[in-house]
N, C-alpha and C positions, 0 to 999 in steps of 0.2 A: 276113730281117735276121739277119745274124750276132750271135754274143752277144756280140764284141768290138764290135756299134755299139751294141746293146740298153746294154750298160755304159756307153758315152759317154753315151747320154740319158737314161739314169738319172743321171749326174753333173752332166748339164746342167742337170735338174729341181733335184736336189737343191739346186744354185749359186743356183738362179732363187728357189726359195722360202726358201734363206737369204737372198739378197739383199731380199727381201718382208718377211720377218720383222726383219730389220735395221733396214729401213728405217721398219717400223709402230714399233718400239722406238724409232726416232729419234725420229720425231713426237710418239710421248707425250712423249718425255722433254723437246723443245722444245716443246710445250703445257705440262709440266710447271715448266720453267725462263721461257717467256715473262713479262717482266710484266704484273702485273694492272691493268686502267684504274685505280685506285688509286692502286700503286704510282709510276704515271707522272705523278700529280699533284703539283703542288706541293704539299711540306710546312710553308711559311714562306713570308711575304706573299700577302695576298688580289689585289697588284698582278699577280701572275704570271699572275691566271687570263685575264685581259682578252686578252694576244696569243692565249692558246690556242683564246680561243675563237673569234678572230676568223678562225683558220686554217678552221674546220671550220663556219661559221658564210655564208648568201650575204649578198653585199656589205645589200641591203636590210636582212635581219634585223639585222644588225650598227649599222647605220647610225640602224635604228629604237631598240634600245636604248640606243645610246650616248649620241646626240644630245640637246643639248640647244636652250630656244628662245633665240629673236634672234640674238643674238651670243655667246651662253653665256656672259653675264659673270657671272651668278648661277650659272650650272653652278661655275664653276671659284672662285668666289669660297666655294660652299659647304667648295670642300677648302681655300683660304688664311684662312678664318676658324680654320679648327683650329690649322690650320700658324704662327698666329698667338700662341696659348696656348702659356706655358712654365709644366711643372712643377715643382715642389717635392718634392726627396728626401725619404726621412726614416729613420734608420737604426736598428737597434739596437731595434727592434720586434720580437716574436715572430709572425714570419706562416708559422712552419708548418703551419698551419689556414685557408684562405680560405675563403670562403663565396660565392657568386655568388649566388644565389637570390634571386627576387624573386614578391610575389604581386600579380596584376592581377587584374581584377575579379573575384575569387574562384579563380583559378589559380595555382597554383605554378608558376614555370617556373624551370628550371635555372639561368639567365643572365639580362640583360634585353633578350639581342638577339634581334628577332625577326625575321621575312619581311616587307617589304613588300610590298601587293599589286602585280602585274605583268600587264599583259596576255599573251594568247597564249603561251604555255607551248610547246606543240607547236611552234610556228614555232623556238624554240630547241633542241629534245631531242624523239627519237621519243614518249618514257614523258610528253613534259610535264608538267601537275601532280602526276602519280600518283608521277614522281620526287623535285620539289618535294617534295611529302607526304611521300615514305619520306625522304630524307634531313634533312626538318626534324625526323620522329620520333627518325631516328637519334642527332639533335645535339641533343634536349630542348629544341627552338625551338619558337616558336607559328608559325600562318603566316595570312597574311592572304589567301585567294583573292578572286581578281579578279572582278566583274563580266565582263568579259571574259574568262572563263574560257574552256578550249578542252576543257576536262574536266570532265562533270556533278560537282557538287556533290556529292551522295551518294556516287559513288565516289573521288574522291579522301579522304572523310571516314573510309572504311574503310582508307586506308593509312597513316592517322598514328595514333600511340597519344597528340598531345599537342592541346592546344587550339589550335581553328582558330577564327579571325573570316571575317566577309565583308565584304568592301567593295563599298559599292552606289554608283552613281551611279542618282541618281532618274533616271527616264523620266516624260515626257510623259502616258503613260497610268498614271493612277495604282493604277488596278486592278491591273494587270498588275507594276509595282511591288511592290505590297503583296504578292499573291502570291511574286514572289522573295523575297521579304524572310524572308517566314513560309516558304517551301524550307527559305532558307540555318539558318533557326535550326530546322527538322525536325530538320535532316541533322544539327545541334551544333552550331553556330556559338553560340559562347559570349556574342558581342558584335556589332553590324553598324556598323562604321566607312564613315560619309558622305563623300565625297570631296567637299568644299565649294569651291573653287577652281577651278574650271573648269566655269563657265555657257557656255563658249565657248572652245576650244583654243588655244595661246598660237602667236605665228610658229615654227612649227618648220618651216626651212627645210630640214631635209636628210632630213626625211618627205613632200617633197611627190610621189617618186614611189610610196611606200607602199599594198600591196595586200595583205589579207587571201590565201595560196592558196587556191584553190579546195577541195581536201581539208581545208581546217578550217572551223570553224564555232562562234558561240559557241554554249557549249550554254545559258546563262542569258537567251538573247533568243532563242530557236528560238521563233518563234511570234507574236514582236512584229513589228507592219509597219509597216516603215519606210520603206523603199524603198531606202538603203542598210543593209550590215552590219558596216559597220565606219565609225570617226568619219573626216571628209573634213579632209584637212592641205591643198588646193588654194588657189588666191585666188579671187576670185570671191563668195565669201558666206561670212559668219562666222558664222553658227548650225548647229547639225548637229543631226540628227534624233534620234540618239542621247542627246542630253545634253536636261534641261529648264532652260532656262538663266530658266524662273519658280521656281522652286524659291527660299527664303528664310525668314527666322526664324519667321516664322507658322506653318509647315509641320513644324515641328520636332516641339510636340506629337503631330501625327497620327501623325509616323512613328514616334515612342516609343508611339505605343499601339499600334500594327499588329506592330512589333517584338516587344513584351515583353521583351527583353534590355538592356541598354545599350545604348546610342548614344553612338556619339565621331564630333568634328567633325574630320577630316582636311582638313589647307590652312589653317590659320589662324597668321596670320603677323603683323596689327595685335592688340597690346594690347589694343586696344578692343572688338574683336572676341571676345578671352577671357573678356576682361568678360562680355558681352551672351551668350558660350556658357552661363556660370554661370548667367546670368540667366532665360535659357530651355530652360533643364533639361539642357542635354546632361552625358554622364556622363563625359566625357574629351578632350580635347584632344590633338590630333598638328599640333606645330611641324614646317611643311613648306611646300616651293618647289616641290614639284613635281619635285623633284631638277632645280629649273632648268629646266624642259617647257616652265613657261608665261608667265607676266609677268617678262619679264628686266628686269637693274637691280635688283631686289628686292632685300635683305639676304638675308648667308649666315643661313641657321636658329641657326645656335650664336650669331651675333653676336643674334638678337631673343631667343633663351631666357630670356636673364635677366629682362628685361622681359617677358615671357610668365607666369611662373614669379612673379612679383611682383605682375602684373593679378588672375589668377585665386588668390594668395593659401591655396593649398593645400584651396580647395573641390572639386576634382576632379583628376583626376592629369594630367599634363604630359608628354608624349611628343616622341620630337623621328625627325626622317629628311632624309634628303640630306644627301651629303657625307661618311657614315662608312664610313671604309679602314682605319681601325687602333683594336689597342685600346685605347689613348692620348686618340683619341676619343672611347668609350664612356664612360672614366672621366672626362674630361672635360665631355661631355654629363650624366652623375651629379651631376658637381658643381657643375653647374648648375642643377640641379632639377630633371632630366628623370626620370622614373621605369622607362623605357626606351627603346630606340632602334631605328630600323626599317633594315634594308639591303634595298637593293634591288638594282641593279645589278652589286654584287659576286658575289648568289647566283646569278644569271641567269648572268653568265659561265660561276660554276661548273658549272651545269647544261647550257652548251652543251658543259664540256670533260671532263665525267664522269660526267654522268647524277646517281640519286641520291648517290654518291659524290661528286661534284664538289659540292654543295649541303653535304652534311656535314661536305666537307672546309672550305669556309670560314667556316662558321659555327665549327668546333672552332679552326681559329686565330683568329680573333678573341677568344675564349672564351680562350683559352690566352694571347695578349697582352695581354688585361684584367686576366687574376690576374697576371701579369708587371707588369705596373703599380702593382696593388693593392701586390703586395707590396713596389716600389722605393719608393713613396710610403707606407708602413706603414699600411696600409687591408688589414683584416682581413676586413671583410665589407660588403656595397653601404651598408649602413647607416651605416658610419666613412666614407663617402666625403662630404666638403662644399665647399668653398671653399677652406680650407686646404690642398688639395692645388696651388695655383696659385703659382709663386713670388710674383708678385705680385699680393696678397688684391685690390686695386682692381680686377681683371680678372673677381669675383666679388659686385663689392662691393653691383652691384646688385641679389641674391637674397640678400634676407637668412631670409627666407623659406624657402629651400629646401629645407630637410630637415623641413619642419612635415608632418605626417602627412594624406596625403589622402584624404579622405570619400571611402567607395564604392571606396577600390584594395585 
């Protein structure tokens, strides 16, 4: 080889490993410029997250979350009960100081919105609850895990620094019950919220092709036999193995004593029923439809609060879920009597479209359009929030009650 070709191949090399070195420079620099799942989240409205997630989401997953039963007139009627309430300005207030804080059964929590429980996590997001957890830590939220969890209990309790509940649906075998029950409150569970409303799954039509995948699994009934593992949406029979649809107020006792924590009655939606909760010891009430799941036709939750809120008379605290999109809501739902509010399907989205980031992101706007509210409406802190924030007071008029201080919150 001549040294006049030796030289071309030395130029060629040279050409080749700049073009190498260029090119690794490009890439960092586009890793370094790409945006971050974050960034690409929406910053304003919790409605945005719904398409996103639907994009990245299979038709089933999407279908299970969304849906609601019968004819979802109580789905949709949960969000034009809101949409029905107008508020009341009020100007010339000093709200350079909000306060959002609220304390439940012995918790402080930053806001008063918390997680509702949700089945199957994984089926929405790789990280499932464990994202759930970090993003509800991130946002100062409590979170309620599911009986249907798809993530043991103890580990997702090591990814939140904030209080977690559990919500149980009793089983059949009451041993096996008790056992989770005394788990969930090992692991921290501060409170075990009973899902009272569904002895038997409501018409949800657009679950009837719904299948647990094979790679998940609850991890809070590993070991119960059933025969199925996940509850049946088909026709054919209306009891599911899963749920004990004897379960009832007699049973209440027992499960406050296996507990030792609090007990709140989740689903309760007749007055009379709030009654009878005070009556037989439960330590809290959550005004809920089900987010519209099960008994359609039923009243939007905001439309029974007041009367909720008026039965149970400030003996134990008053919660409300389904139906909240905005913080207008929230503050709404406060000024009803509710002493906080549960989202559910909003977070879920977010977690299909950002992981823990997507959970945190909608919890901080909602968080961030509450005090937007507090402050247009001159409400300084959850405590100034009553009835008077409604232009017209008769829209509140039946909680007169509501800001009376509740035993045990």
């Amino acid at each position: 080889m001549t040294s006049e070709h030796a030289n071309i191949d030395q130029q060629i090399d040279n050409a080749r490993a700049n073009f190498y070195e260029q090119g690794a420079t490009m890439s960092r620099w586009r890793k370094l410029l790409r945006p971050s799942a974050a960034a690409s989240l929406p910053t304003a409205d919790v409605m945005q997250f719904e398409p996103l997630a639907r994009q990245r989401l299979s038709k089933m997953a999407y279908d299970y979350v969304r849906s609601g039963g019968g004819d979802e007139i109580s789905m949709r009627e949960n969000r034009q009960g809101f949409e029905r309430l107008q508020l009341a300005p009020n100007i010339l207030v000093d709200v350079s100081q909000l306060d959002t804080r609220v304390n439940l059964f012995g918790s402080e929590l930053e806001s008063p919105v918390l997680l509702a429980p949700v089945a199957y996590h994984r089926l929405y997001h790789a990280e499932g609850e464990l994202a759930t957890a970090r993003g509800a830590s991130a946002a100062g939220s409590a979170f309620v895990i599911s009986t249907f969890t798809t993530t043991a209990i103890e580990e997702i309790a090591r990814h939140t620094q904030r209080p977690i509940w559990f919500q149980l649906y009793v089983q059949r075998d009451r041993a096996f019950t008790k056992d989770m029950v005394q788990r969930a409150v090992a692991a921290g569970c501060k409170t075990v919220c009973v899902t009272v409303d569904t002895p038997v799954l409501g018409c949800r039509y657009s679950q009837l092709s719904f299948g647990l995948p094979k790679n998940l699994e609850l991890a809070h009934l590993r070991g119960l036999n059933l025969g199925a593992t996940t509850p049946q949406h088909k026709s054919g029979r209306i009891f599911d193995p899963i749920f004990d649809p004897s379960f009832n107020w007699r049973d209440l006792d027992w499960l406050r004593s296996v507990a030792g924590v609090p007990v709140i009655l989740k689903g309760v939606l007749n007055p009379e029923d709030g009654k009878r909760a005070v009556e037989n010891g439960a330590d809290g009430v959550i005004v809920s439809n089900h987010g519209g799941r099960n008994l359609d036709t039923v009243p939007a939750t905001i439309d029974v609060l007041p009367r909720m809120v008026e039965a149970v008379a400030g003996r134990i605290p008053v919660m409300l879920d389904s139906g909240i999109r905005r913080g207008t809501d929230v503050l709404a739902a406060l000024a009803l009597g509710a002493k906080a509010v549960l989202i559910g399907r909003p977070y879920i989205y977010g977690l299909a479209a950002g992981g823990a980031q997507g959970v945190e992101r909608v919890i901080t706007i909602l968080r961030d359009e509450l005090e937007r509210a507090m402050a247009l409406t001159g409400r300084r802190s959850i405590a100034e929030i009553d009835s008077t924030v409604f232009w017209n007071h008769a829209a509140g008029a039946a909680s007169r009650t509501m800001r009376s201080p509740a035993a045990g919150a």
